[in-house]
C-alpha positions as a printed NumPy array, in Angstrom:
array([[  0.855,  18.233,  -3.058],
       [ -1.476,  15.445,  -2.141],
       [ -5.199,  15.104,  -3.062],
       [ -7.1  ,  12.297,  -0.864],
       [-10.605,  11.147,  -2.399],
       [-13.022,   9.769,  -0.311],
       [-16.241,   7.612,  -1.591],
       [-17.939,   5.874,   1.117],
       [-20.143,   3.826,  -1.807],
       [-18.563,   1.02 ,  -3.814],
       [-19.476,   2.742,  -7.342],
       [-16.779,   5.009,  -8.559],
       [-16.943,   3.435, -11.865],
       [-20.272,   4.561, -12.037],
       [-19.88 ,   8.19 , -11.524],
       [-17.621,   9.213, -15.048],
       [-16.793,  12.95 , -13.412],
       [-15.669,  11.685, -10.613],
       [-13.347,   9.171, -12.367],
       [-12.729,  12.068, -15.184],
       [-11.34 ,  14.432, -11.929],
       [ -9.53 ,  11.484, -10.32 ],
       [ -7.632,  10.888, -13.658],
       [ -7.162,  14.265, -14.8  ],
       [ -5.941,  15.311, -10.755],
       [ -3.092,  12.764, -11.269],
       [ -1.076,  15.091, -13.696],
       [ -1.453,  17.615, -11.531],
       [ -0.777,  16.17 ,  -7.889],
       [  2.488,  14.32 ,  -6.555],
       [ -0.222,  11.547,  -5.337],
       [ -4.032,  10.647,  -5.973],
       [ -5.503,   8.583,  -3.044],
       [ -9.211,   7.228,  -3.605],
       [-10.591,   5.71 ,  -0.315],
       [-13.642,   3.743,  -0.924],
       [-15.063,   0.692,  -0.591],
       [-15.592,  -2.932,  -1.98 ],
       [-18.614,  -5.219,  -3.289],
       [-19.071,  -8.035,  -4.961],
       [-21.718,  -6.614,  -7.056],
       [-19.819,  -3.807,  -8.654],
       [-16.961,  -3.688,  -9.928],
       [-13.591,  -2.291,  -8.831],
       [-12.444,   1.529, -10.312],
       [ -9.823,   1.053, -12.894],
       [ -7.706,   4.082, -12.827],
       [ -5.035,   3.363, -14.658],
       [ -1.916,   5.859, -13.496],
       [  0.764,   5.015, -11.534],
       [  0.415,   7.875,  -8.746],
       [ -3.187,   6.894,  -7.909],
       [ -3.324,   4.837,  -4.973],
       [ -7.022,   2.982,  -4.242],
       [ -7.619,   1.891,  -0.907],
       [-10.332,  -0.274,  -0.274],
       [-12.706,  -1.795,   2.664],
       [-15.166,  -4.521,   1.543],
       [-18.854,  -2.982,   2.681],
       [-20.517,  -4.204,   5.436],
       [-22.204,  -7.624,   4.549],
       [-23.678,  -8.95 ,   7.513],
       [-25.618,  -6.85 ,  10.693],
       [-22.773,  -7.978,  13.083],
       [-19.862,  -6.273,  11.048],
       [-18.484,  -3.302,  11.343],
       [-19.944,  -0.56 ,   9.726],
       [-19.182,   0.68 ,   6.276],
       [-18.423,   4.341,   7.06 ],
       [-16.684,   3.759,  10.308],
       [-14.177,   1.595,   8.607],
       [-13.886,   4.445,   5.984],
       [-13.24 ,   7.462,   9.054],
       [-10.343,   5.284,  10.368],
       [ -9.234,   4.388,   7.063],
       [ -8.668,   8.426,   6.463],
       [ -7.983,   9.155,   9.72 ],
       [ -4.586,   6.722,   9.284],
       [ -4.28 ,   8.529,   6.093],
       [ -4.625,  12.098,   7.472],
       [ -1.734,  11.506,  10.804],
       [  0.609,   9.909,   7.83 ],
       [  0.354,  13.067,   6.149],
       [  0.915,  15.177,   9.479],
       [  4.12 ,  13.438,  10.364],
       [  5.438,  13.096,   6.397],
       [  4.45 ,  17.486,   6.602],
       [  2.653,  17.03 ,   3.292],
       [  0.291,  19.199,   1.916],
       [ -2.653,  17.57 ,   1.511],
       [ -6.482,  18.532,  -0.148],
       [ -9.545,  16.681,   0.699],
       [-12.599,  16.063,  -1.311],
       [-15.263,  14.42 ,   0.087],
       [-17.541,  12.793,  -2.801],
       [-21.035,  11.356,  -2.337],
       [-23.504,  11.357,   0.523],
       [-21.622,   8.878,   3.002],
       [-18.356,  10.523,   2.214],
       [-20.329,  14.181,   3.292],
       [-21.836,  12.788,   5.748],
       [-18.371,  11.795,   7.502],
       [-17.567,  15.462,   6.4  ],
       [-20.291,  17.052,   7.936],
       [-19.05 ,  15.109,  11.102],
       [-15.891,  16.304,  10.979],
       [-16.715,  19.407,  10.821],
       [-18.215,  19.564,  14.064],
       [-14.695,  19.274,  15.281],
       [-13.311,  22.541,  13.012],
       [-12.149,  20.465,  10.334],
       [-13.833,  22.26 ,   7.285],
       [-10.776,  22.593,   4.486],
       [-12.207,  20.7  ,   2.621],
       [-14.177,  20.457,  -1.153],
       [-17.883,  18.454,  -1.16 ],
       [-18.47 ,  16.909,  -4.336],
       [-21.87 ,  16.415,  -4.961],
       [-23.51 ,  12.735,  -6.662],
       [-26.624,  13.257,  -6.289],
       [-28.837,  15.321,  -4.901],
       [-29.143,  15.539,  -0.915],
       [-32.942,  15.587,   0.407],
       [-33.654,  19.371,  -0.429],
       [-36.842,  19.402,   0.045],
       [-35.68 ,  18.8  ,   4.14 ],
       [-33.345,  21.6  ,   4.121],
       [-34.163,  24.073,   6.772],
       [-37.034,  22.11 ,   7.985],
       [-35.742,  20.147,  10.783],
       [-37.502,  16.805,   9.872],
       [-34.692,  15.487,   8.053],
       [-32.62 ,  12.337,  10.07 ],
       [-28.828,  12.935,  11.419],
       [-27.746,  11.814,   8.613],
       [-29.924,  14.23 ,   5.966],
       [-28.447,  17.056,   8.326],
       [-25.028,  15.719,   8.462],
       [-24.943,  15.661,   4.558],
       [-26.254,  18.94 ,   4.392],
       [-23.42 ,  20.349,   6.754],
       [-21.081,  18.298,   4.68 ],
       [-21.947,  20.519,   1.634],
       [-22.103,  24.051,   3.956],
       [-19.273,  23.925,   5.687],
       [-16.581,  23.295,   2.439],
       [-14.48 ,  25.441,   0.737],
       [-16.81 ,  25.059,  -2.382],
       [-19.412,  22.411,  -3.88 ],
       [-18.459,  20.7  ,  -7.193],
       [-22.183,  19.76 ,  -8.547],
       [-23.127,  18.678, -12.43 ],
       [-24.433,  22.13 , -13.609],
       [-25.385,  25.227, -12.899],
       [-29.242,  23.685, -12.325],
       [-27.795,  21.914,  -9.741],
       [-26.194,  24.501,  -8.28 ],
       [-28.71 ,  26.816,  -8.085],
       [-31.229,  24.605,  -6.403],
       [-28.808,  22.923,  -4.279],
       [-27.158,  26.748,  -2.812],
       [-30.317,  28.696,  -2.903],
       [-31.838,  26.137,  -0.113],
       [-29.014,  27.153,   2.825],
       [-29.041,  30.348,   4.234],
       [-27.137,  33.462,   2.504],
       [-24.735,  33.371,   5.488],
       [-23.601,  30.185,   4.024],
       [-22.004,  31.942,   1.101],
       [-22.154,  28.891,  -0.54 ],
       [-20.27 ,  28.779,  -4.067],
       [-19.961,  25.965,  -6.604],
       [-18.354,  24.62 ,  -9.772],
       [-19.955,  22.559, -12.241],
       [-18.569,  19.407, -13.575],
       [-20.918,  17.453, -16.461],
       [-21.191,  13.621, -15.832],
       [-19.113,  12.502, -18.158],
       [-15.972,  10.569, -19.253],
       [-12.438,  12.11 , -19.667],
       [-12.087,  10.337, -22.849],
       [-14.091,  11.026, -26.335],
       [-15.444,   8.158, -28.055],
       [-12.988,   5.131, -28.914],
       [-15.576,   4.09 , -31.686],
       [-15.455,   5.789, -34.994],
       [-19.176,   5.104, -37.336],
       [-20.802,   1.585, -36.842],
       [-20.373,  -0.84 , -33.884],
       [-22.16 ,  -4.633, -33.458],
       [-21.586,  -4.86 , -30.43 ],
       [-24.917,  -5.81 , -28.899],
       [-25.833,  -7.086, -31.896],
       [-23.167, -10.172, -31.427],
       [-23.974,  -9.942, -27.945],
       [-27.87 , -10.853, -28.256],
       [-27.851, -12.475, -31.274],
       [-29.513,  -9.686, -33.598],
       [-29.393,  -9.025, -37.057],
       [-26.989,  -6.408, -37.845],
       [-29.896,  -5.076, -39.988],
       [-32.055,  -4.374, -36.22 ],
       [-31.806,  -0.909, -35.172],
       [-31.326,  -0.699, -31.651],
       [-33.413,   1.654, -29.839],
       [-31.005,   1.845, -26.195],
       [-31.895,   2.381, -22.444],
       [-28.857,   1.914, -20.495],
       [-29.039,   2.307, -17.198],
       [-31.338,  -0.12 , -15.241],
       [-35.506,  -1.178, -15.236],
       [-37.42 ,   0.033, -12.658],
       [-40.491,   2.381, -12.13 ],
       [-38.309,   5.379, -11.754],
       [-37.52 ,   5.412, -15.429],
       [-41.388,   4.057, -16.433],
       [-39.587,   1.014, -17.813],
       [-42.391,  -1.324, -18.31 ],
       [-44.52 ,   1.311, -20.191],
       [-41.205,   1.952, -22.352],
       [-40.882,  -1.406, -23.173],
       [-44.85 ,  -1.576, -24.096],
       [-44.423,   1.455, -26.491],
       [-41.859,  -1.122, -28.256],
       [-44.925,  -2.355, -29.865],
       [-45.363,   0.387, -31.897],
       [-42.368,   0.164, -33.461],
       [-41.462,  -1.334, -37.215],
       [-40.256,  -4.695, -37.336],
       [-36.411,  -3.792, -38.054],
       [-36.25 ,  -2.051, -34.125],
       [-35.84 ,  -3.444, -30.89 ],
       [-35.679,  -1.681, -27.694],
       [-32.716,  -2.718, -25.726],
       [-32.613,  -2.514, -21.881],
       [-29.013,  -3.072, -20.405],
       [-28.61 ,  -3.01 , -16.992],
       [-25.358,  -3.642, -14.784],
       [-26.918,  -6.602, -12.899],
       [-29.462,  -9.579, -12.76 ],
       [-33.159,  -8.244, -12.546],
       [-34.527, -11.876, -12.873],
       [-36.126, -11.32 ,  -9.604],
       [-37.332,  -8.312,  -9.106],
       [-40.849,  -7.626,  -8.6  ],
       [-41.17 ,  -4.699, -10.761],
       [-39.3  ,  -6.891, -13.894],
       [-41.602, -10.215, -12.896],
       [-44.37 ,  -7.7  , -13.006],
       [-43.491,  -6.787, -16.656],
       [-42.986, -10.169, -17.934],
       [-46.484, -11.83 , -16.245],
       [-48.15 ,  -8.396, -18.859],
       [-46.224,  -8.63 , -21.613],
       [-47.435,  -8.151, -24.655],
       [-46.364, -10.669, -27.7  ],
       [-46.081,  -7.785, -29.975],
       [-43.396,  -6.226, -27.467],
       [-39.737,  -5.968, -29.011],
       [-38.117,  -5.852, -25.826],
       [-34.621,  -7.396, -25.537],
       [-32.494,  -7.484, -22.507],
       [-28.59 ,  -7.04 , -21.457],
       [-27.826,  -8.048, -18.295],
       [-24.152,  -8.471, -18.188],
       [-22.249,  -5.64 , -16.794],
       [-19.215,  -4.597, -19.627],
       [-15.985,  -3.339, -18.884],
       [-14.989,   0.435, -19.234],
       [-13.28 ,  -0.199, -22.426],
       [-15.937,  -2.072, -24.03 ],
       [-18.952,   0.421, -23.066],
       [-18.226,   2.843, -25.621],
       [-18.566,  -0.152, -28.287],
       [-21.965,  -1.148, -26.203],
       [-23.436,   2.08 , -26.511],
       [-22.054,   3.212, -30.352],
       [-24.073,  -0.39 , -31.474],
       [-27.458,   1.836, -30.473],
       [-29.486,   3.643, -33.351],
       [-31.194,   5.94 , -30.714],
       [-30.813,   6.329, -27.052],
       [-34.018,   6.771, -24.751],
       [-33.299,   8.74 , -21.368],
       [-36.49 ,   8.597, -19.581],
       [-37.33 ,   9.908, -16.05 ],
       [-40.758,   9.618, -14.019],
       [-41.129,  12.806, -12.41 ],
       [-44.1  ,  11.466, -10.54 ],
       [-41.666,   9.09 ,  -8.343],
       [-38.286,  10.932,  -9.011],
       [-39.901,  14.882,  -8.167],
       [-37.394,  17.333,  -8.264],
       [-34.855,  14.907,  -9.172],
       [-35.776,  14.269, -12.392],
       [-36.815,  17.738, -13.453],
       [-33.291,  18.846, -12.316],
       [-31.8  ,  16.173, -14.412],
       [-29.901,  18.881, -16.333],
       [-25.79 ,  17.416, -17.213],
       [-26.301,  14.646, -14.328],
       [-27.865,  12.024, -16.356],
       [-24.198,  10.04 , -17.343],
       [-26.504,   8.15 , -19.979],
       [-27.498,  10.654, -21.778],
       [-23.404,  12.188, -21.803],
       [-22.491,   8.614, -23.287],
       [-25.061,   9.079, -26.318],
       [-24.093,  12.669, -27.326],
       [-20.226,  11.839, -27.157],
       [-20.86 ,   8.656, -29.465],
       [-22.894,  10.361, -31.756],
       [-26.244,   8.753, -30.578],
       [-29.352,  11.2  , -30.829],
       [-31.736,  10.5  , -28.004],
       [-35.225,  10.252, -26.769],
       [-35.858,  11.905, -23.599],
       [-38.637,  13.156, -21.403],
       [-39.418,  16.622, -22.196],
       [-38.346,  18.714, -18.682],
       [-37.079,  22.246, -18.521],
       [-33.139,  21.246, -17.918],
       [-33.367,  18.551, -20.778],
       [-34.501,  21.187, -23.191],
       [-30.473,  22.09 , -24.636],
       [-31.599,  18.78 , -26.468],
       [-33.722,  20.75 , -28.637],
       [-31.561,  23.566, -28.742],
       [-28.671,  21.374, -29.778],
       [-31.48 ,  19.333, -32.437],
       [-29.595,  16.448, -31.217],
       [-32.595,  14.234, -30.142],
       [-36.16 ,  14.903, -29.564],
       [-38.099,  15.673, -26.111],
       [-41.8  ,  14.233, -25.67 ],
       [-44.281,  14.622, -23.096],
       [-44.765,  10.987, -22.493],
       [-44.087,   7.397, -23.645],
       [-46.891,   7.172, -26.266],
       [-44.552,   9.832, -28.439],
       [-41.658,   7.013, -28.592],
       [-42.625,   6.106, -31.97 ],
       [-43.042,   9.363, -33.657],
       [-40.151,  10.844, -32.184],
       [-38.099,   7.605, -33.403],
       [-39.465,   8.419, -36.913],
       [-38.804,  12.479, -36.597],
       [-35.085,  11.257, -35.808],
       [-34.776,   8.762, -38.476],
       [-35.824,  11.239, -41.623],
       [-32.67 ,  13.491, -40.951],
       [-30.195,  10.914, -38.642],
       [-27.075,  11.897, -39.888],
       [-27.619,  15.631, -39.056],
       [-28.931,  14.483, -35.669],
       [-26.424,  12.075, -35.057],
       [-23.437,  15.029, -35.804],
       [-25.391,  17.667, -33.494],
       [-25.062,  14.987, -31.02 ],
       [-21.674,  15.286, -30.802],
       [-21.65 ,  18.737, -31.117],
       [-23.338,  19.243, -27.896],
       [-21.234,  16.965, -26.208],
       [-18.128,  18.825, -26.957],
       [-19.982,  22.289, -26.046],
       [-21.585,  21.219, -22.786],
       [-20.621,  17.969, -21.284],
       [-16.86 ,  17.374, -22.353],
       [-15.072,  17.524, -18.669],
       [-11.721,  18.946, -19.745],
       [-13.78 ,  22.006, -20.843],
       [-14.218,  22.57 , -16.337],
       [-11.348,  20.594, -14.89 ],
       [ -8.547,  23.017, -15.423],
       [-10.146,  25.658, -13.543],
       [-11.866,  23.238, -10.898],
       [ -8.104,  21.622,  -9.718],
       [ -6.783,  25.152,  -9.618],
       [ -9.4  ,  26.071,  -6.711],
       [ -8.741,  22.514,  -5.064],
       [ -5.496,  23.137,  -5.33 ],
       [ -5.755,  26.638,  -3.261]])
């Protein structure tokens, strides 16, 4: 049997559970194909077993190419007639909003054997409205129309079904965002201590994961004033934010008591683990104000905050009604907003160790994959 993966963006390597069901599907299919596509600014999957087979298109770069997603259709379409003729049994999953939105095409024509995995969430709030584009209602017939929706948590779910229509009969499975793998780092790295020049003495207080006003960034890194001398708050993000307006924004306000310290180089796979077990803390902070529903549905979605717990890092996170197993766990503290950073740094730091072991206690409760893919590949498989 034959599973084909499709991902119309060029960012598998930034969605763990859908790399954690890639890798874990190999053992269990005769052939893994991943159709995606290519960028320059991110980098390639690495899925390292020999029966998975990534084929690529480089995205659209210019307005006279073709388009992204049509090159992805004929890409599968080749796939699916090669299948036909070889008489293989093949399953389909169609992963992120291009890929559903291809789906939800396709299904136009009867072709609805298929599994929608879910990213993100689609525009819910449009659902049933009819002011959504064709491409909002293409997604969202993309998720109705498949055998079943594979979606972070049971949050997710729950929001995501209960806005289609009980004819639907929509059902789902959750997968956490996280790695197949535990950590590769056992107690202490200095990782980003090496890599930005910091005493090995600094605890790092990490946000991995970007700057920009959906995570409050700039008031994050103003709170970084309050902190003792021996902390610094580390931002790393994947790619160059020299010139954006929101980080040229920051920098023009900045305050000389800030202890704000950027990363800007993406790492490898390998090395991330190392990246994030250098971090003291780990701050996970959403804007619900720009983010909405979003954000308080973060629930299992939030890969950053599955990194921390599974390398023993006890977080910092805004305090929302799907965040709150945090608490229940005691592996990191929730506050209502940024001007708690400090305190909450110093609640953490009188009992670490305990908080630092709950942390990856929670992991291997709630977010470890493995836990959800044996029974999720026996329904794709069906």
């Amino acid at each position: 049997m034959k599973l084909v993966v499709i991902h119309r963006e060029p960012i598998v390597e930034r969605v763990p559970n859908l790399k954690a069901l890639l890798l874990f599907a190999s053992d269990e299919f005769d052939e893994v194909l991943l159709i995606t596509s290519s960028s320059e600014k991110f980098p390639q999957p690495v899925l390292m077993k020999k029966n998975i087979v990534v084929k690529s298109t480089a995205e659209r770069s210019s307005r006279f190419g073709a388009p992204t997603l049509m090159k992805i259709m004929f890409m599968l379409m080749g796939s699916f007639f090669r299948s036909s003729f070889k008489r293989e049994e093949v399953r389909y999953i169609f992963a992120g909003r291009g890929a559903l939105v291809s789906a939800g095409l396709l299904s136009l024509f009867g072709f609805r054997r298929f599994i929608a995995f879910v990213v993100e969430y689609p525009s819910i709030d449009k659902i049933g409205l009819g002011v959504g584009s064709i491409t909002d209602r293409l997604e969202f017939r993309g998720i109705e129309f498949a055998r079943f929706f594979v979606t972070h948590d049971d949050w997710h779910g729950k929001l995501i079904g209960g806005c289609f229509s009980e004819k639907a009969n929509l059902k789902y499975m959750p997968l956490p965002n996280s790695t197949l793998n535990g950590c590769s780092v056992s107690g202490y790295s200095s990782f980003l201590h090496d890599r930005l020049g910091l005493d090995n003495k600094v605890r790092i207080i990490l946000h991995s994961g970007g700057f920009g006003k959906w995570f409050s960034s700039s008031e994050l890194a103003a709170q970084s004033a309050n902190l003792s001398e021996d902390f610094r708050l580390v931002f790393h993000c994947s790619h160059d934010i020299s010139n954006s307006d929101y980080y040229i924004n920051y920098v023009s306000s900045k305050s000389s008591l800030d202890k704000t310290v950027f990363s800007n180089d993406p790492v490898s796979d390998s090395e991330l683990d190392e990246l994030v077990s250098s971090a003291y803390i780990g701050v996970a902070w959403y804007d619900v104000n720009v983010l909405g529903f979003r954000a308080e549905g973060m629930g299992l979605a939030a890969g950053k905050i599955g990194h921390y717990l599974k390398c023993g890092v006890p977080i910092i996170a805004t305090r929302l009604p799907s965040l709150s197993y945090i608490e229940d766990f005691e592996c990191g503290v929730l506050i209502e907003d940024l001007s708690g950073l400090a305190g909450a740094v110093a609640r953490i730091s009188s009992h670490y160790a305990r908080y630092s072991q709950n942390a990856k206690s929670c992991h291997e409760e709630m977010w470890r994959p493995t836990r959800y893919l044996t029974n999720l590949v026996k329904n794709i498989k069906r």
